[in-house]
C-alpha positions as CSV (number, residue, x, y, z in Angstrom):
1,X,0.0,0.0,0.0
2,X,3.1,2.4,0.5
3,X,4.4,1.7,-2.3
4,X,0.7,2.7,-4.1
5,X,1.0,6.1,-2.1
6,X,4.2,6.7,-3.2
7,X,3.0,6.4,-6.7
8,X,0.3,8.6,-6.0
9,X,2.9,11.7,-4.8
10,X,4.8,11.2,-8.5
11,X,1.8,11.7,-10.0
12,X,0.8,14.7,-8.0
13,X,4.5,15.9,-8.3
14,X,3.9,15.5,-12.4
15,X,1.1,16.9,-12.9
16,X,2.4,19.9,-10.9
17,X,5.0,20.5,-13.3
18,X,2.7,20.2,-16.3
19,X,-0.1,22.1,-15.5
20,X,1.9,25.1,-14.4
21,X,3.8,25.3,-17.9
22,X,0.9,25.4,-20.1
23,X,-1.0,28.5,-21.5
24,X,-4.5,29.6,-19.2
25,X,-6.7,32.1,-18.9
26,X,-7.0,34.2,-15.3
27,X,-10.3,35.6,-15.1
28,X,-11.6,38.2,-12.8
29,X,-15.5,39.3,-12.3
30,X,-16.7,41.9,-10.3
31,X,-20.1,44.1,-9.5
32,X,-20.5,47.5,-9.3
33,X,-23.6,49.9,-9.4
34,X,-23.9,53.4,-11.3
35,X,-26.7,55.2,-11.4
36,X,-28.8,53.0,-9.8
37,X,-27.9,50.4,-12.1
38,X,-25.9,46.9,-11.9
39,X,-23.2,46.2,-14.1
40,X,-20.8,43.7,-14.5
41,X,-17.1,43.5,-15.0
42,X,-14.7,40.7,-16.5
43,X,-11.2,40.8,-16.8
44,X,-9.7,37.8,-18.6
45,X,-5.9,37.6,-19.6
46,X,-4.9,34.7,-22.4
47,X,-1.6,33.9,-21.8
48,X,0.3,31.9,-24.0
49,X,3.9,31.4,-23.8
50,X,5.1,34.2,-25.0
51,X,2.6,37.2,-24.6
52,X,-1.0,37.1,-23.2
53,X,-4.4,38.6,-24.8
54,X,-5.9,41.2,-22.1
55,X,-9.7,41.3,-22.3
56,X,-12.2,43.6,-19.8
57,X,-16.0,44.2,-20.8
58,X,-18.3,46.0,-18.9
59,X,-22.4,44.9,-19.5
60,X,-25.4,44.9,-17.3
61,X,-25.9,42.7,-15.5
62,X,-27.6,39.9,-16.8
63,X,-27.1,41.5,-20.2
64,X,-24.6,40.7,-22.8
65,X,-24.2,44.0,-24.4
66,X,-21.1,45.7,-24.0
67,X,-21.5,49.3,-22.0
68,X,-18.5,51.8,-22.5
69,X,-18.6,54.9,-20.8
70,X,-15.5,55.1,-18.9
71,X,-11.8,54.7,-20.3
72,X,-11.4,51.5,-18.4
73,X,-14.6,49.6,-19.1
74,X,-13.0,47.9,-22.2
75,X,-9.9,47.1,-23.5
76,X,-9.0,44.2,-25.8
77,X,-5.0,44.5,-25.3
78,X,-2.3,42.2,-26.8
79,X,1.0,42.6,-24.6
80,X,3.4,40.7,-27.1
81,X,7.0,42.1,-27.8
82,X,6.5,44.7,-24.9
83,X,9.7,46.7,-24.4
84,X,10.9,47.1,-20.9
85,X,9.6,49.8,-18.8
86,X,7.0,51.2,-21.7
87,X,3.8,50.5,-22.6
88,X,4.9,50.0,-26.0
89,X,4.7,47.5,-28.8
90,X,1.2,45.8,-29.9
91,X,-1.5,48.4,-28.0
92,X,-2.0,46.9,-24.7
93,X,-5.1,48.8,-24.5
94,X,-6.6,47.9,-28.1
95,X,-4.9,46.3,-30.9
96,X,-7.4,44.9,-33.0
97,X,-10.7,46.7,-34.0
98,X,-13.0,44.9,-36.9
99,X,-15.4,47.2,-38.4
100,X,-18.9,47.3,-40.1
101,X,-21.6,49.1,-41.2
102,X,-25.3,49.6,-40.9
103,X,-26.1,52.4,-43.3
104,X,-24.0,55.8,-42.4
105,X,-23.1,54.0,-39.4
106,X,-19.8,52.2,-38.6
107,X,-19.2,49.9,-36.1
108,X,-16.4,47.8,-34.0
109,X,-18.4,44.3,-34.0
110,X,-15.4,43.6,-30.9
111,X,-17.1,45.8,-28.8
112,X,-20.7,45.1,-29.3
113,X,-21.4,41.8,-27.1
114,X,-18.9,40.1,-24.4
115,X,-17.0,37.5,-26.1
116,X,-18.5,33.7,-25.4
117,X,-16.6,30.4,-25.2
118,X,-13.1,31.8,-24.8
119,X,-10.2,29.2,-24.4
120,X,-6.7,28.3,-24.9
121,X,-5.0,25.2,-25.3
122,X,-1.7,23.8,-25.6
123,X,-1.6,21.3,-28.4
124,X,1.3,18.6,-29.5
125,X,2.4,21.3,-32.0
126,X,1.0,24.8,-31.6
127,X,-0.8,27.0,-28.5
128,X,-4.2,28.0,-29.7
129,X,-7.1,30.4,-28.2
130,X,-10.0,31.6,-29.2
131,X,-12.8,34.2,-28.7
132,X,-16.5,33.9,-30.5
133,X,-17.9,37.8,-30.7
134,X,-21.8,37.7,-31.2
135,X,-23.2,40.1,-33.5
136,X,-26.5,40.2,-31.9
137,X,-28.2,39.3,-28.9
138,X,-29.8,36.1,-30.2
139,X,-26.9,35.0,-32.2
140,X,-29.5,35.6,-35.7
141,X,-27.1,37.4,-37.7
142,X,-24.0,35.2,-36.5
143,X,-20.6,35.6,-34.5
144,X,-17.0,37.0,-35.5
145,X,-14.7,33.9,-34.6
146,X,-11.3,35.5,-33.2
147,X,-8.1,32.5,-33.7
148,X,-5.2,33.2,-32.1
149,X,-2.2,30.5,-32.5
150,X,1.6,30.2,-32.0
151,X,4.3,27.6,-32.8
152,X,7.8,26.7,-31.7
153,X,9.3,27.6,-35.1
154,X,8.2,31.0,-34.8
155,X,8.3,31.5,-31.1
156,X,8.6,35.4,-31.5
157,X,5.4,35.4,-33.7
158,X,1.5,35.4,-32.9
159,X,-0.6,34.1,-35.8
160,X,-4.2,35.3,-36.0
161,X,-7.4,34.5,-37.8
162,X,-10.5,36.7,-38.4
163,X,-13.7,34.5,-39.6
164,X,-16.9,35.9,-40.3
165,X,-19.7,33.5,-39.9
166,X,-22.7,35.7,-40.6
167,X,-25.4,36.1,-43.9
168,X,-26.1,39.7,-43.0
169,X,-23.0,41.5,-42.0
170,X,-20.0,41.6,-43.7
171,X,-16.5,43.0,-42.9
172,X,-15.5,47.2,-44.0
173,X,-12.2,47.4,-42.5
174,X,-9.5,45.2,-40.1
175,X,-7.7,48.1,-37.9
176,X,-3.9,46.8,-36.1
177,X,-2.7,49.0,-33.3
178,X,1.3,49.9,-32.1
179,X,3.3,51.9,-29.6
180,X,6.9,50.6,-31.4
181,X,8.7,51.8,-28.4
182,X,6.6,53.5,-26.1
183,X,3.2,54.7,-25.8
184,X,4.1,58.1,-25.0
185,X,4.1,61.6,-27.1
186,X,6.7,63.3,-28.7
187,X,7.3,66.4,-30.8
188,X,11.4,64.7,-32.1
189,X,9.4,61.2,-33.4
190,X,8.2,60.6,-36.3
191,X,6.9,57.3,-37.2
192,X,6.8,55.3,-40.0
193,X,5.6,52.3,-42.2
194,X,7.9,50.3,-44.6
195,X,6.9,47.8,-47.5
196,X,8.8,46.2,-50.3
197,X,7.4,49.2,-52.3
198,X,8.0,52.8,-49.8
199,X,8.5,54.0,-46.8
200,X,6.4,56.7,-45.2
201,X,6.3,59.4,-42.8
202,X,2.6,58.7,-41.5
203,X,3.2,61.6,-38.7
204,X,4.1,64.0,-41.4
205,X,1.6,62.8,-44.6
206,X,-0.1,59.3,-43.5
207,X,-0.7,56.9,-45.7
208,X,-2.7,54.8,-48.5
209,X,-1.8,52.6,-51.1
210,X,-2.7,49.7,-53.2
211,X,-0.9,46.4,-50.8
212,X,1.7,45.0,-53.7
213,X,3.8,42.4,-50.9
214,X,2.7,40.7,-48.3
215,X,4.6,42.6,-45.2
216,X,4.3,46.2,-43.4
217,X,7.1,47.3,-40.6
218,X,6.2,49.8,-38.2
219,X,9.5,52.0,-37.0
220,X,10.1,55.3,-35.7
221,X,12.8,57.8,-36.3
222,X,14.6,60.3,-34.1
223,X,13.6,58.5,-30.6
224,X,13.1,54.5,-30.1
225,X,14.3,53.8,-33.3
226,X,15.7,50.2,-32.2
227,X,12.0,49.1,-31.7
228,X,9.1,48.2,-33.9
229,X,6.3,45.7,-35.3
230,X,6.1,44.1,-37.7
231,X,2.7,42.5,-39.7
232,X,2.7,39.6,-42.4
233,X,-1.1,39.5,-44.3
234,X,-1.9,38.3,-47.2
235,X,-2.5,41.3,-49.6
236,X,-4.7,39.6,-52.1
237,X,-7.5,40.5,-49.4
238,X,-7.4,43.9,-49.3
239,X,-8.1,46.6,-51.9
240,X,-6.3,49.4,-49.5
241,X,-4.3,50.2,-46.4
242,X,-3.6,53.0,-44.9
243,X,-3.0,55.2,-41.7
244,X,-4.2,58.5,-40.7
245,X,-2.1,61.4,-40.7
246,X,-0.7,62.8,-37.4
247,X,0.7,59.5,-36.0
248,X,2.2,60.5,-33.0
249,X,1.7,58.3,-29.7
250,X,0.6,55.4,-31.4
251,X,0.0,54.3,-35.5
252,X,-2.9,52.5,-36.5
253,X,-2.6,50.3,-40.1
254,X,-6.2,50.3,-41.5
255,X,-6.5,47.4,-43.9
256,X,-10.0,47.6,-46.3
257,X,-11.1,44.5,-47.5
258,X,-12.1,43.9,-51.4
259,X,-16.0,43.0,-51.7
260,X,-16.8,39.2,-50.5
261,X,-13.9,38.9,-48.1
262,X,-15.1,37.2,-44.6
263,X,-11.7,35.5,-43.4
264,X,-8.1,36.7,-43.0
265,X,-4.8,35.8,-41.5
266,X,-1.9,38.0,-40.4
267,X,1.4,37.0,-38.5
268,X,2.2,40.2,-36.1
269,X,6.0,40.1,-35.0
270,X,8.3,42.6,-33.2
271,X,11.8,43.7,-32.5
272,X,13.5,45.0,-29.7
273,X,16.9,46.6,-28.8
274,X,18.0,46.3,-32.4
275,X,18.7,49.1,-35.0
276,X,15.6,49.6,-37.0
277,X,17.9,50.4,-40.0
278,X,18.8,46.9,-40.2
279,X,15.9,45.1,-39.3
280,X,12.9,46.5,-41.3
281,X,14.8,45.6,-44.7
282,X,16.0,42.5,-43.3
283,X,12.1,41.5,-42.1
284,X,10.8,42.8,-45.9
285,X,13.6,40.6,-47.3
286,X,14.1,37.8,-45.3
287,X,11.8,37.3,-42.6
288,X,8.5,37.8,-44.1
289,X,8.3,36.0,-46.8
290,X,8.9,32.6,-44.7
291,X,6.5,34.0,-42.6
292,X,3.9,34.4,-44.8
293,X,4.7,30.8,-46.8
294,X,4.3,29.7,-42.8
295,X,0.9,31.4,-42.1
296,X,-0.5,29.6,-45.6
297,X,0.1,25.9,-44.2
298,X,-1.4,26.6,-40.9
299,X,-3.6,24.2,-39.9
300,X,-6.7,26.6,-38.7
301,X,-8.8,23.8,-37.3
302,X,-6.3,21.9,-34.7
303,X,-7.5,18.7,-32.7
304,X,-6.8,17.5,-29.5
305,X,-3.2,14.9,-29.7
306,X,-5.8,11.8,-28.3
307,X,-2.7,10.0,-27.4
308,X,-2.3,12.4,-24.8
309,X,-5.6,12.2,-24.0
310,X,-5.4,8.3,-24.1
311,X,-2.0,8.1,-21.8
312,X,-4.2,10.3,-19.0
313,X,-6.8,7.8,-19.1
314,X,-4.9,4.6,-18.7
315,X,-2.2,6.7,-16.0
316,X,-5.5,8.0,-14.1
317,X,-7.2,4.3,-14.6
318,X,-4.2,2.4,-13.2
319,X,-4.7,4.8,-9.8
320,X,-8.1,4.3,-9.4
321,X,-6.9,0.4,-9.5
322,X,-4.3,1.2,-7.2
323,X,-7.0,2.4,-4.7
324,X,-8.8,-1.3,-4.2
325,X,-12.4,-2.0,-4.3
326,X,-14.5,0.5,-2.6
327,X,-17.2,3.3,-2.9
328,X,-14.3,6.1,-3.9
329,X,-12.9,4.0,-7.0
330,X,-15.8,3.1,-8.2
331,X,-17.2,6.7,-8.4
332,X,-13.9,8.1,-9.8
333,X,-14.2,5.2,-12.1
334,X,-17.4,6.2,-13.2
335,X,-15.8,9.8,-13.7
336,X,-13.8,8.6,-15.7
337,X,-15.6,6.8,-18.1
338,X,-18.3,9.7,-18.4
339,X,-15.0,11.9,-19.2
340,X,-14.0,9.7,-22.1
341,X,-16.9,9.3,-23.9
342,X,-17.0,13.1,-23.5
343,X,-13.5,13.4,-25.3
344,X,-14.5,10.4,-28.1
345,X,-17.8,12.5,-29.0
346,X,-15.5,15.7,-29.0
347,X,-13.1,13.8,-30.9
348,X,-15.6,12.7,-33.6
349,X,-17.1,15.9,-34.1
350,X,-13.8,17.9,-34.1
351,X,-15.0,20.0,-31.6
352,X,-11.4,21.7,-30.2
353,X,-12.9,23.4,-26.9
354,X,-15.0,20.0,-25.4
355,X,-12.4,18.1,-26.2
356,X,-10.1,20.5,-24.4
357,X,-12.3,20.8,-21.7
358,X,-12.7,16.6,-21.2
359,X,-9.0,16.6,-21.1
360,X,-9.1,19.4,-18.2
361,X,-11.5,17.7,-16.8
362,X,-9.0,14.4,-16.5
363,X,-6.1,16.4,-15.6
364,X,-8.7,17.7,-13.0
365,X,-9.6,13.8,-11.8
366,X,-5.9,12.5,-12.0
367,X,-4.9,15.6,-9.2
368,X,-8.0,14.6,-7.4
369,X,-7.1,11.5,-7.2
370,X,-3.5,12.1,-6.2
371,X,-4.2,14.7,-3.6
372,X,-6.6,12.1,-1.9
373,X,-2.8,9.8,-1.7
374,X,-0.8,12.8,-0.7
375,X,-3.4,13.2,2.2
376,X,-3.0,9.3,3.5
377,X,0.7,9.7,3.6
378,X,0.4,12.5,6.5
């Protein structure tokens, strides 16, 4: 029986290690009251292993419309790249804005209705997350599915997919937010975009052009000029880019779909500490193009490794064995079968967030289980 316990503590000691290396989400609600009124606040950070997706809505309570009145009562932040002491790179406030329009009327779909079903999941080859927007408040005219992937080979990239799954809106601009360097004004900057085809002083004249390559750097000259970001996309989507004039904290890339366009990719990158002179031409060159051959062969619709799955089972069926015939194995037993029929069904539908729940849900059992040893060895 020792021997079982002592099993039991490995386990423990495993999963331990495991479960504080991979990617989770930390999520934080709270009430408030204004006006009479009862709202409701949550604050979820992604985090992935390099950078984490920061995500606050404010609604109603018991509403799923999104309320912003304050500064603070939304932000959908990537902190990726972030220089040291700054609030630069990616906008950690709002880097991604997807518009529409009803009539005269343009709107961030983002910020219309708190995002549902957000996860993230560390796969055998890639970390993946992902947020479903709804476009109305009884999901008739569809959602904005938000992908967000990244992969050992490009460890200092974030890969990103935008899906519109909706008959009766469609997509009038993708806008990309950065502070290359810091977040803060100043009358010496200037900053500017670079592609294969110019560069541009989008704090003196902005900018818009016909996309001819497949990469945009963001840089600035005459203070943080060893920092920037860089985006790969694939320019056969879009009809324009540009950027407004007057770029001076932070530069926003506008990107305008052509007619009939519901998905699109982009790779967003960074560098830091390094000379901007030689990076941007070495990213256009070098870097983006392998990039952007990457982005094309990405597998957008990952599944769950079920020999992973499969090894949890028989490791979390061995110590229910281990535990003899009583009451408690025979209900964790029962747990467990229930669990795996919830990962097969998963499985066979290719449904990536129950079957990444059912495997949380065994990782869950399998520390259950070896907590309940831990406690019968003091």
């Amino acid at each position: 029986m020792h021997k079982k316990l002592l099993g039991l503590v490995a386990a423990a000691v495993v999963i331990t290690t495991v479960q504080a290396a991979d990617p989770y989400i930390k999520k934080i609600e709270k009430e408030s009251t204004r006006d009479g009124r009862k709202f409701s606040m949550v604050d979820q950070s992604v985090y992935f292993e390099n950078g984490k997706i920061w995500y606050v809505s404010l609604t109603e309570k018991g509403k799923n419309e999104i309320v912003k009145n304050k500064w603070d009562d939304y932000f959908f932040g990537l902190e990726f790249g972030r220089p040291q002491n700054s609030n630069g790179g990616w906008s950690i406030w709002e880097f991604l804005k997807v518009w529409s329009s009803a009539g005269d009327k343009w709107v961030n779909d983002l910020q219309l209705y708190r995002a549902e079903k957000i996860y993230i999941a560390k796969l055998k080859d890639c970390t993946v997350a992902e947020f479903a927007f709804p476009l109305s408040t009884d999901d008739s005219s569809g959602k904005i599915y938000l992908k967000a992937m990244q992969f050992p080979a490009f460890a200092d990239w974030m890969f990103f997919k935008v899906k519109f799954d909706s008959k009766t809106i469609t997509p009038c601009r993708l806008d990309l937010a950065a502070y290359p360097g810091n977040s803060n004004s100043s009358k010496e900057r200037e900053r500017w975009i670079a592609t294969k085809e110019e560069n541009i002083n989008v704090t003196k004249e902005g900018a818009g052009f016909n996309p001819g390559s497949n990469g945009l750097a963001i840089f600035s000259k005459f203070q943080h000029e060893n920092f920037g970001n860089l985006i790969v996309f694939d320019a056969s989507k879009y009809s324009r880019i540009s950027s407004p004039k007057g770029a001076d904290a932070g530069i926003e890339i506008q990107f305008t779909p052509n007619d009939g366009e519901t998905e699109f990719t982009f790779a967003l990158g960074y560098f830091n500490d390094k000379p901007s002179k030689d990076e941007v031409p070495k990213f256009l060159n070098e870097i983006q193009p392998k990039v952007f051959e990457f982005m094309g062969k990405v597998n957008w619709e990952p599944k769950v490794d079920a020999g992973e799955f499969n090894k949890l089972a028989e490791d979390t069926a061995k110590l229910i064995k281990d535990m003899g015939d009583n009451a408690e194995a025979k209900k964790h037993q029962e747990t467990l079968d229930k669990i795996s029929a919830g990962f097969k069904q998963a499985e066979n539908a290719n449904n990536l967030p129950a079957s990444i729940e059912a495997t949380n849900e065994l990782k869950k059992l399998q520390e259950q289980i070896s907590k309940a040893g831990l406690s019968q060895l003091q």
